[in-house]
N, C-alpha and C positions, 0 to 999 in steps of 0.2 A: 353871799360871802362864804357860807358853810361846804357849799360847793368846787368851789377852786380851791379852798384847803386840804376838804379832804381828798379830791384830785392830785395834790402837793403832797400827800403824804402816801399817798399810794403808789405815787409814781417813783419819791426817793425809795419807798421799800422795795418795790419793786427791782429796781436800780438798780441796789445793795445786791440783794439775800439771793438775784438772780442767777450772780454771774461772780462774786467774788473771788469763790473757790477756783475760777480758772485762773486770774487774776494772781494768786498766790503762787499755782501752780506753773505760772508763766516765769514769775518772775523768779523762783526759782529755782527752774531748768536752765537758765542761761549764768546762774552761778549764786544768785544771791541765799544769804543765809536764812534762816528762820527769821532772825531779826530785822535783819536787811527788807525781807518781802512785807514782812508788818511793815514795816516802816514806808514803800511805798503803796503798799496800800490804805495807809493813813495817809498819805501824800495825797494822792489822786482824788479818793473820796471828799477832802477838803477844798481840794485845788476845785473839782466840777463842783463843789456845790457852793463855794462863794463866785466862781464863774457863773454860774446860773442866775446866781442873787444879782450881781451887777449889769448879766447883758439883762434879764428881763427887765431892772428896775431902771437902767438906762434907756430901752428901744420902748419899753410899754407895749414889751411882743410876749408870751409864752414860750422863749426861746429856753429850751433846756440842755445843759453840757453832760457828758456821760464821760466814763473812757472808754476805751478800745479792746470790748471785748476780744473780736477778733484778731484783734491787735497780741492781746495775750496769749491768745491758742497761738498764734503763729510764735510766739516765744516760747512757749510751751515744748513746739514739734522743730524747733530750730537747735536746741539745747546748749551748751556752753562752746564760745568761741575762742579764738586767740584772744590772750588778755584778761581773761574773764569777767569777772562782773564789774570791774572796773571800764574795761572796755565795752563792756553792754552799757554801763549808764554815759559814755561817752556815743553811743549808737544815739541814744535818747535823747540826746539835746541837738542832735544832729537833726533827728525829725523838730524839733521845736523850731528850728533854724527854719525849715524847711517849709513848716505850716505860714510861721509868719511872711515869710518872703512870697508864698501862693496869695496871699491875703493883699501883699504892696506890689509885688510886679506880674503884670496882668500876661504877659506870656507866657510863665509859669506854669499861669490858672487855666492857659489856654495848650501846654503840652499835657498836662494832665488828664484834659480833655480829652486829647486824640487819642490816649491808651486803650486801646479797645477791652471794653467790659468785659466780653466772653473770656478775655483770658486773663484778667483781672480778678474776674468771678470763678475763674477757674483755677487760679495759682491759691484761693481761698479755701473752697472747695476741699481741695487735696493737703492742704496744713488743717480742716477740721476733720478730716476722714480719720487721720491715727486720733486724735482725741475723740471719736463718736463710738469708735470700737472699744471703750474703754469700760461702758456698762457689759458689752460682750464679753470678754475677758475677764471681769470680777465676776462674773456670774459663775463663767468657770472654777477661776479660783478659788473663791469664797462666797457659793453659795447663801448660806444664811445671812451673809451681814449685808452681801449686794441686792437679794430679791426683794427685801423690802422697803428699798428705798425705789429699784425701780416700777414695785407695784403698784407704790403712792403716785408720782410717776405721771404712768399710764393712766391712772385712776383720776388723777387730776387734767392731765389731756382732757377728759370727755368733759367732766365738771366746772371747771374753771381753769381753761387753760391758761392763762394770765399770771396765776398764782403754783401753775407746776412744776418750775422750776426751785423758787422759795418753798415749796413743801415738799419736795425731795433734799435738800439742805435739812428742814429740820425732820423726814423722818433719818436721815443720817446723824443727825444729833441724838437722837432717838438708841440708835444703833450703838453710838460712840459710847451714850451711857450706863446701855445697858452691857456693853463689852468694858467696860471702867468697872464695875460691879463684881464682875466675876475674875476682873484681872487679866482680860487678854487683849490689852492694851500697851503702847510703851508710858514713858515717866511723861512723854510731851518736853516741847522747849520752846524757850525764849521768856520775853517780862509781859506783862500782863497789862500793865501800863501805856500811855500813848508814847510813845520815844521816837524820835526820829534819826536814822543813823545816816552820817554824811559822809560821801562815798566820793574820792577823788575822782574825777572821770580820764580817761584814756582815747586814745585817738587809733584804732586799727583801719586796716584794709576791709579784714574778714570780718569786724564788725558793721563796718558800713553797709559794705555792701549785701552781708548779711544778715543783720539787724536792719540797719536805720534806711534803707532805701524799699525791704520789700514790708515794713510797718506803716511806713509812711504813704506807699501805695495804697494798704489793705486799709490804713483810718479814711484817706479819700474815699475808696473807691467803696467802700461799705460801713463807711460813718457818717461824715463830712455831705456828700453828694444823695446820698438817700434821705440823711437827715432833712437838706434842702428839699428833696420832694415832697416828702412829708408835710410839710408846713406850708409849700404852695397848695398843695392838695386841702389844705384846712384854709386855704385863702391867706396865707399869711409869708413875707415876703422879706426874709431873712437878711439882714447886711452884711454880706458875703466880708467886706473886707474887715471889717471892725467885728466880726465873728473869728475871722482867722488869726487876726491878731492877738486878742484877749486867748484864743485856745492855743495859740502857738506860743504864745509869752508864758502861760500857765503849763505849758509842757516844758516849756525851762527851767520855770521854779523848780518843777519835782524832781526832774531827774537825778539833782545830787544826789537828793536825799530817797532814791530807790523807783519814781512813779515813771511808767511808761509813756502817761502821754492823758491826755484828755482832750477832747471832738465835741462836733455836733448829736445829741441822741437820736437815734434812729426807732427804732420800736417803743421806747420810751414816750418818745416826743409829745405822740397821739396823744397819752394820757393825760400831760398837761397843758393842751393845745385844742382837744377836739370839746364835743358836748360836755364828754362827763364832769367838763372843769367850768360849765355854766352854759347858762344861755346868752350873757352880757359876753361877746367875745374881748371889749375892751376892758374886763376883766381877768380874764383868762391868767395872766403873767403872774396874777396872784399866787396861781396853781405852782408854776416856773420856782418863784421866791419861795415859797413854801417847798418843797422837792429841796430846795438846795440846802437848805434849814435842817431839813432831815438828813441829809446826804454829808453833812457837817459833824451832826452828832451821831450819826453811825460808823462814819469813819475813825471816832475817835475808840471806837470800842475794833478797832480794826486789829490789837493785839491777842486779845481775847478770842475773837475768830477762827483766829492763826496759831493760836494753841490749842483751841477743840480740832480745827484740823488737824495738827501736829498729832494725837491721840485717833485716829482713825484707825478703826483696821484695815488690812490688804484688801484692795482693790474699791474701797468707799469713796476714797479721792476722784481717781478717774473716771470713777463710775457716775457721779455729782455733777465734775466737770465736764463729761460726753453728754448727758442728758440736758445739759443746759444749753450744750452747742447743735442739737439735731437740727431745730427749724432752721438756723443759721445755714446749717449745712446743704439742708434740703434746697432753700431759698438760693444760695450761691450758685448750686447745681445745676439748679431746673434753668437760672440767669446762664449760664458758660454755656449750655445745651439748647439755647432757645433757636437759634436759629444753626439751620441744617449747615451751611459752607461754612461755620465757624467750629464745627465739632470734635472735628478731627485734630486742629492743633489744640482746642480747650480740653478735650481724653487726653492728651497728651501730655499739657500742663496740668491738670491733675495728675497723673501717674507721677509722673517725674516728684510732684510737692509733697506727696503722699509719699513718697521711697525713704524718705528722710536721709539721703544721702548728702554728706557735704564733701565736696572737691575743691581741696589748695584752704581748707579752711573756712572756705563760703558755702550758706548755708544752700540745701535743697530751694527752698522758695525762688533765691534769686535764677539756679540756672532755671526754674522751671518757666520764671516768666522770661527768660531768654530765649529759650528751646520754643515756647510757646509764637514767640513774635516772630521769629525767625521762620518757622515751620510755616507762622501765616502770613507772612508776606510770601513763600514762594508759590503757596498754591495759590493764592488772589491771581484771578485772572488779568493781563494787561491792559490797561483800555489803550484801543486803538486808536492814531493819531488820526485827526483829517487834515485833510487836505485843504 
């Protein structure tokens, strides 16, 4: 029993402390307030973790809900559209729409399918590229405050890499504190408290297509579908539809109220899926329920968070959020580049994602996996008719 718990609690922290900070930074860049971002990310952190508690303790699987990290960088590198944050939490129920309809109508699940990875993994790619150069950059900037969060970092790579990302957060708290001390810090903002702020949502062109269609590609094609692997891989056989459901119905809850979206976990998953969470596998789910338990009561401190971020010095932020996105990055790359005839349009949709360019309003992401498809359908050679 002591084993799938503490599996469950390793895995919500892990969760949490790994990736928040892009999380905040995501949401943002696309217009939201200080408040506003507390509040979805009190949103989301609650949404995945009583998702978690209900599909695990409905299927009697170790099924675990995250959100979309990626999901966040690509908001992060997308930055404010027409409409603004109105119109972004209008992008966001659009994806919710979108998850559950993949879950009930099976053509859907089967166009989804055909989108080729390489450039899928590759329109990814290029929206974590401006975020991974961001430890580069603060180093520049501000030396002192950035080196030593990316020492711990590094240092933690070799040690436990598991835990590298959570302890570059807190040697940045570290950092925050000791720049709080001497005063070279701002006042910080927002309540400290859990609040949730409720946000009319808006219907754009430039949101959709530039939010809620290349999000909703990036939680499939590097949430959703990995997650699935994942759990085959541990022999475990996920209910596609009544998984899309519950994650697409809990990406509606949040939207009003600020959350981008919540998915299947993907690197996650393993921890409360694989050994560490027992040797009883029909135990395991325990691990699941617990995670979500913790994922519950972390999220409620999501304001708190969001105000020691608020107090960072220059270049700490980005510096947190690029180091927590490298393996992501690496992993999406090494995928878009794997195979040779897919290359050229996958460089391609990366450059393009990576330019951060938006045209008529619509973000970089979309033309990149436009540019991308396009470029690869003309070089695919034709297969010959017979006769």
């Amino acid at each position: 029993m002591l084993r799938p718990l503490s599996a469950g609690i390793v895995s919500g922290l892990v969760a949490f402390t790994s990736s928040f900070v892009v999380v905040l930074t995501g949401l943002q860049a696309v217009g939201a307030s200080p408040d506003q971002a507390a509040s979805g990310l009190l949103a989301v952190s609650i949404a995945m973790g009583l998702a978690s508690i209900l599909l695990a303790s409905w299927t009697r699987l170790p099924i675990t809900i995250a959100w979309s990290t990626p999901g966040a960088a690509l908001l992060a590198t997308t930055g404010a559209v027409a409409g603004g944050w109105p119109a972004a939490v209008g992008a966001f129920l659009v994806v919710g729409v979108l998850i559950v309809l993949t879950g009930l109508v099976r053509p859907l699940g089967r166009l989804m399918a055909r989108i080729p990875t390489s450039i899928a993994q590759a329109m990814l790619a290029g929206v974590l590229l401006q975020l991974c150069l961001g430890p580069v950059l603060g180093l520049a900037a501000n030396p002192l405050a950035v080196a030593p969060v990316v020492v711990v970092w590094a240092l933690a790579q070799r040690l436990a890499p598991r835990w590298a990302s959570p302890l570059a957060f807190v040697a940045a708290a570290v950092v925050i504190a000791a720049a709080l001390i001497r005063g070279g810090t701002g006042a910080g903002t927002g309540s400290l408290l859990p609040v949730l702020e409720l946000t009319a949502p808006e219907l754009g062109v430039g949101a959709v297509l530039g939010i809620a269609l290349p999000l909703y590609l990036v939680t499939m094609a590097s949430q959703n579908v990995p997650g699935v692997a994942v759990m085959t891989s541990l022999g475990y056989e996920v209910p596609w539809r009544r998984t899309m459901v519950v994650t697409g119905l809990g990406t509606l809850a949040v939207a009003p109220v600020g959350g981008h979206g919540i998915n299947l976990a993907a690197i996650t998953a393993a921890l409360a899926a694989g050994p560490e969470a027992g040797e009883d596998r029909s135990r395991r789910w325990i691990a699941s329920v617990t995670s979500g338990v913790v994922l519950v009561l972390l999220g409620l401190g999501a304001p708190a968070c969001a105000h020691l971020v608020g107090l960072a010095p220059e270049g700490v932020v980005p510096a947190v959020a690029g180091l927590a996105l490298i393996s992501t990055f690496v992993v999406s790359l090494r995928a878009a580049l794997a195979e040779q005839a897919e290359q050229l349009p996958a460089g391609v949709t990366v450059l393009i994602a990576a330019s951060g360019i938006a045209v008529g309003g619509i973000s970089a992401a979309f033309w990149a996996l436009l540019a991308g498809l396009a470029l690869r359908a003309l070089l695919r050679p034709r297969r010959r008719r017979t006769v």
